[in-house]
C-alpha positions in Angstrom: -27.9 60.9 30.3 -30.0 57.8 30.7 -30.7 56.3 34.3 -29.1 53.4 33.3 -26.0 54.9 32.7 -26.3 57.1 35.6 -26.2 54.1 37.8 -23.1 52.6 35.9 -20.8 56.0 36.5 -22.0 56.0 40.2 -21.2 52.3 40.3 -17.9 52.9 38.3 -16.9 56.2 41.0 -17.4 53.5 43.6 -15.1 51.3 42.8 -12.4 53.9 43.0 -13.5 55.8 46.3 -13.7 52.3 47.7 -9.6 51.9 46.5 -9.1 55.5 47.5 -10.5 54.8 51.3 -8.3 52.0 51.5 -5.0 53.5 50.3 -5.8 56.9 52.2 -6.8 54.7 55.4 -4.5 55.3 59.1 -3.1 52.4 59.2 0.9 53.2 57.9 2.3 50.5 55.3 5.4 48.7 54.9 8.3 51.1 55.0 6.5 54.3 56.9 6.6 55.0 59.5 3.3 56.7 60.6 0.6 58.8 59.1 0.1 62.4 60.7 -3.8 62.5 61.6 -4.2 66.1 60.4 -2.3 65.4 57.2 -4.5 62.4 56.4 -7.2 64.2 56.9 -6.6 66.9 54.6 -5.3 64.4 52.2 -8.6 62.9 52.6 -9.9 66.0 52.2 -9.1 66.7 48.7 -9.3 63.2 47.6 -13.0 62.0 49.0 -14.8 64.8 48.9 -16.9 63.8 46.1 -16.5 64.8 42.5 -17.2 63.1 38.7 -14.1 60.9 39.1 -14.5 61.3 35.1 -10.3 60.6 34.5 -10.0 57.1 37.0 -13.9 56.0 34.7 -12.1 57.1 31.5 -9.5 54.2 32.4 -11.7 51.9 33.8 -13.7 52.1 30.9 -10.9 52.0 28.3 -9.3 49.1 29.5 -12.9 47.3 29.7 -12.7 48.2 26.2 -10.2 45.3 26.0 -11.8 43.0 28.2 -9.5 44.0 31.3 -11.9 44.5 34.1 -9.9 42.9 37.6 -9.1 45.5 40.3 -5.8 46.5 38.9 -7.6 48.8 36.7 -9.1 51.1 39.8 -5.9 50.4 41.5 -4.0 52.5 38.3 -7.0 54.4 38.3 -6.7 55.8 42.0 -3.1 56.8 41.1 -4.4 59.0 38.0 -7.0 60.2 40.4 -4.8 61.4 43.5 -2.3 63.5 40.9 -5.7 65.4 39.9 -6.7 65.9 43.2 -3.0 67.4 44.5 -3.6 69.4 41.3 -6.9 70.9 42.8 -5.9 71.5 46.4 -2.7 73.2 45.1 -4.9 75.0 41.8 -7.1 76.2 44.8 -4.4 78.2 47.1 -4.1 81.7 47.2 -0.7 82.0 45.0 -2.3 80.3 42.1 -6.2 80.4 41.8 -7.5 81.8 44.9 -10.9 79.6 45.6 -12.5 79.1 48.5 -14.8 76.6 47.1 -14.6 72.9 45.7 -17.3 70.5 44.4 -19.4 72.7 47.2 -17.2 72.4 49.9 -14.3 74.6 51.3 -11.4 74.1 49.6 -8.0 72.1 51.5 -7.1 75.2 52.7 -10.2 76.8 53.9 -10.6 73.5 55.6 -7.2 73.5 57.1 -4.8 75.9 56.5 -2.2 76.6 53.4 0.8 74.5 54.7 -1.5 71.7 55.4 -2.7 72.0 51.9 0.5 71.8 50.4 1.6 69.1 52.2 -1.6 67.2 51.6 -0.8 67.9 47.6 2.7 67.0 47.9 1.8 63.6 49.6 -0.9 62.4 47.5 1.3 63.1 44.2 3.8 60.9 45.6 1.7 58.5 47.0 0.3 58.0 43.5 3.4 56.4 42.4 3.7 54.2 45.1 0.1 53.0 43.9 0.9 52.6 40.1 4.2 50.5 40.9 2.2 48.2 43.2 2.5 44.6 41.4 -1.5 43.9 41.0 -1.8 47.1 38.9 0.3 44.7 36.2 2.5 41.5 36.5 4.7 42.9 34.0 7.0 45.5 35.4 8.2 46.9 32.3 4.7 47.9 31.7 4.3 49.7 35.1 7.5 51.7 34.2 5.6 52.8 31.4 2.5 53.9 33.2 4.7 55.5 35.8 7.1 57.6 33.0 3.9 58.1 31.0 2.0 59.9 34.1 4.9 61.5 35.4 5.3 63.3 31.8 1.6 63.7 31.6 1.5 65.3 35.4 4.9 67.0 35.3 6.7 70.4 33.6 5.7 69.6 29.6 2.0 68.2 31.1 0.2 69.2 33.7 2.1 71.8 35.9 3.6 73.0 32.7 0.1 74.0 31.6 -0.7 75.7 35.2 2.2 77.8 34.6 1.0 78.9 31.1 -2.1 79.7 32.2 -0.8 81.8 35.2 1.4 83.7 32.8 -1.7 84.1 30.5 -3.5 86.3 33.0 -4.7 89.6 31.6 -2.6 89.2 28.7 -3.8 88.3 25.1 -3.0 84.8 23.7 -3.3 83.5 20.2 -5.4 80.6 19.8 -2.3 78.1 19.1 -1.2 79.5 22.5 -4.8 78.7 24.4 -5.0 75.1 23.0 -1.7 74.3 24.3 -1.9 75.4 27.5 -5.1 73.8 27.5 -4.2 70.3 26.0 -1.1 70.5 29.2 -3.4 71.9 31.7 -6.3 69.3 31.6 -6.1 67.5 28.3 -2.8 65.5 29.4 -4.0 63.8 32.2 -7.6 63.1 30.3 -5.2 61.7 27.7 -3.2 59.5 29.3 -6.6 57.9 31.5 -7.3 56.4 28.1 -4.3 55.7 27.0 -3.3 54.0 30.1 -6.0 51.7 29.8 -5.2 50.6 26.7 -1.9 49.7 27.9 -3.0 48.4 30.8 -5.2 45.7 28.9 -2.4 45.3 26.6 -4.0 46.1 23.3 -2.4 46.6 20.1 -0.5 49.5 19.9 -3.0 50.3 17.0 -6.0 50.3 19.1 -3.1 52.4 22.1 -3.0 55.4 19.6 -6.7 55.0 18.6 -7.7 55.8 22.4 -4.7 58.7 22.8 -6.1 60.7 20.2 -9.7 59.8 21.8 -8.3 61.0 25.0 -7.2 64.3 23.5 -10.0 64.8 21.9 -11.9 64.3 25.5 -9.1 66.8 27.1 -10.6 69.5 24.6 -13.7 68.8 25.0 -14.1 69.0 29.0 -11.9 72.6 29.1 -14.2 74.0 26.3 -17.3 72.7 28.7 -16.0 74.1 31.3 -15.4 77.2 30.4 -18.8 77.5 29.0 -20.1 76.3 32.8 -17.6 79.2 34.0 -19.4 82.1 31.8 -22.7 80.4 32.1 -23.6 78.2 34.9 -24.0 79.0 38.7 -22.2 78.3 41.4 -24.5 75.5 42.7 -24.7 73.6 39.4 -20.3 74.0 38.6 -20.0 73.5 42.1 -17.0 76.5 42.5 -17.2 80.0 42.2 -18.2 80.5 38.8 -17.3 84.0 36.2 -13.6 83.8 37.4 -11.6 83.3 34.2 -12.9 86.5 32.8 -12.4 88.4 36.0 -8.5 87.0 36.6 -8.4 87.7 32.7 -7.6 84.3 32.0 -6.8 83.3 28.4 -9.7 80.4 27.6 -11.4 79.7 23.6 -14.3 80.8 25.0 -13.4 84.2 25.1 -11.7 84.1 21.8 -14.5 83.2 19.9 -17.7 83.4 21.8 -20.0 80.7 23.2 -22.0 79.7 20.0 -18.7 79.1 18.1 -17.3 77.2 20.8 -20.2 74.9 21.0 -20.1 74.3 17.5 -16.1 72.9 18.1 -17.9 70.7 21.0 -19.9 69.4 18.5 -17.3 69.2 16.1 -15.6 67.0 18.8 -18.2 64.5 19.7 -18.5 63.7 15.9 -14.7 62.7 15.2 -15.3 60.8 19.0 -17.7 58.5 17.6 -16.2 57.7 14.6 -12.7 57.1 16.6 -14.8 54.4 18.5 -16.9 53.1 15.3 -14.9 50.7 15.1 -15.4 49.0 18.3 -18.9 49.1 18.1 -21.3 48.2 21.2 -18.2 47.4 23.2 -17.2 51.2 23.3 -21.2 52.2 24.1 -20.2 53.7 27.9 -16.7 55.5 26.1 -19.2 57.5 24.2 -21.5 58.1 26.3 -19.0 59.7 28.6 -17.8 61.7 25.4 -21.2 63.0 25.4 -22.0 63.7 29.0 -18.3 65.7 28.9 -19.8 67.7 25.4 -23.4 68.4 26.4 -23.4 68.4 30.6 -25.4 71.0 32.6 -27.2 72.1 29.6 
């Protein structure tokens, strides 16, 4: 990754903490009535303690794509990003994953405690809709329904938390591959997916160039779970930032372990290529969309 880009993603990441601060801030808005300090905090917590902030860029940088770049986008973008963080603080508990660790810090509920950390998760999911109804996000309602049903479905029981349950009830037992890509694609590729999509529809392209960037977000969903599964069999603690050798220890179900590391980085590979020529047609305008394709294929290596 080039300096120059470097500087863009950090400038990108910015933009949303700076939305992030501001809707996680003390002050209660219209129609609550106060904001419990220790809540906030651990809210906070799990929301601003650092991280890629790879899905809320994804959006940013797919509605740029289309020439929409006013502060609706990191306003949508925030949303997407607060449903990934109430993902991690909840992934992290004892019932589910068990980690004590998170981009190199204790986890919500090492910081706090569990109920705080369930709380903090349940808050920030809802929170996220109040953020993607709010007017600036779009000045057509119809097409803040849309975002909202499309990330509820890509968060909810046939996305997100639908994949978290298939991989729970993948531990220690074998799975096919079909099996291990769809948990995957509901686990982490939906919410990858619909940050592309979502700024495609947020710019209002052509529901052409809408379907173009879905199946370039899916193909980025695949991508980042086969990377980081290779960081989890491969890379240290310090560099993933979590505890690290996990999946094969909780006998988790990942491709990795299907068909070793050499084979899976061929599929990355495999991946990047039908990435760039899903973005050919954009030329230049799509440069920082591929180079995040790449950074997802080939980072920490």
């Amino acid at each position: 990754m080039t300096d120059e880009f470097q500087a863009h993603l950090a400038k990108s990441a910015d933009r949303v903490e700076r939305v992030l601060e501001d809707i996680l801030s003390a002050e209660a808005r219209e129609g609550e009535t106060e904001r419990p300090e220790r809540l906030l905090a651990a809210m906070r917590h799990a929301a601003l303690a650092g991280g890629k902030r790879l899905r809320p860029i994804l959006m940013l940088e797919a509605a740029a794509l289309f020439g929409r770049v006013d502060q609706g986008v990191p306003l949508a973008a925030s949303a997407l990003e607060m449903i990934h963080c109430y993902s991690l603080a909840h992934d992290d508990l004892p019932a589910m994953d068990d980690d004590d660790l998170r981009r190199g810090l204790p986890t919500v509920h090492k910081a706090f405690d569990e109920a705080t950390a369930i709380l903090a998760g349940d808050a920030l999911l809802t929170l996220a809709f109040d953020v993607i109804a709010d007017d600036e996000v779009h000045s057509d309602p119809s097409i803040r329904l849309r975002l909202s049903r499309e990330l509820a479905r890509a968060a909810g029981i046939g996305g997100m938390a639908g994949g978290q349950m298939f991989d729970l009830e993948s531990e220690g037992r074998d799975r096919s591959e079909a099996e291990i890509r769809k948990l995957q694609a509901m686990k982490t590729g939906a919410l990858l997916r619909y940050a592309c999509r979502a700024g495609a529809i947020l710019s209002d392209a052509p529901e052409e160039y809408i379907d173009r960037l879905t199946r370039f977000g899916e193909i980025i969903g695949l991508a980042f779970q086969l990377a980081d599964d290779l960081l989890d069999v491969e890379a240290s603690p310090e560099i993933a930032g979590k505890a690290t050798g996990k999946d094969a220890a909780a006998g988790k179900a990942t491709l990795v372990g299907l068909f070793g590391v050499e084979k899976t980085r061929a599929e990355l590979n495999a991946l990047l290529g039908e990435a760039e020529e899903l973005l050919a047609p954009f030329g230049d305008k799509a440069a920082a969309l591929l180079q995040l394709a790449r950074f997802i294929v080939q980072r920490d290596r």
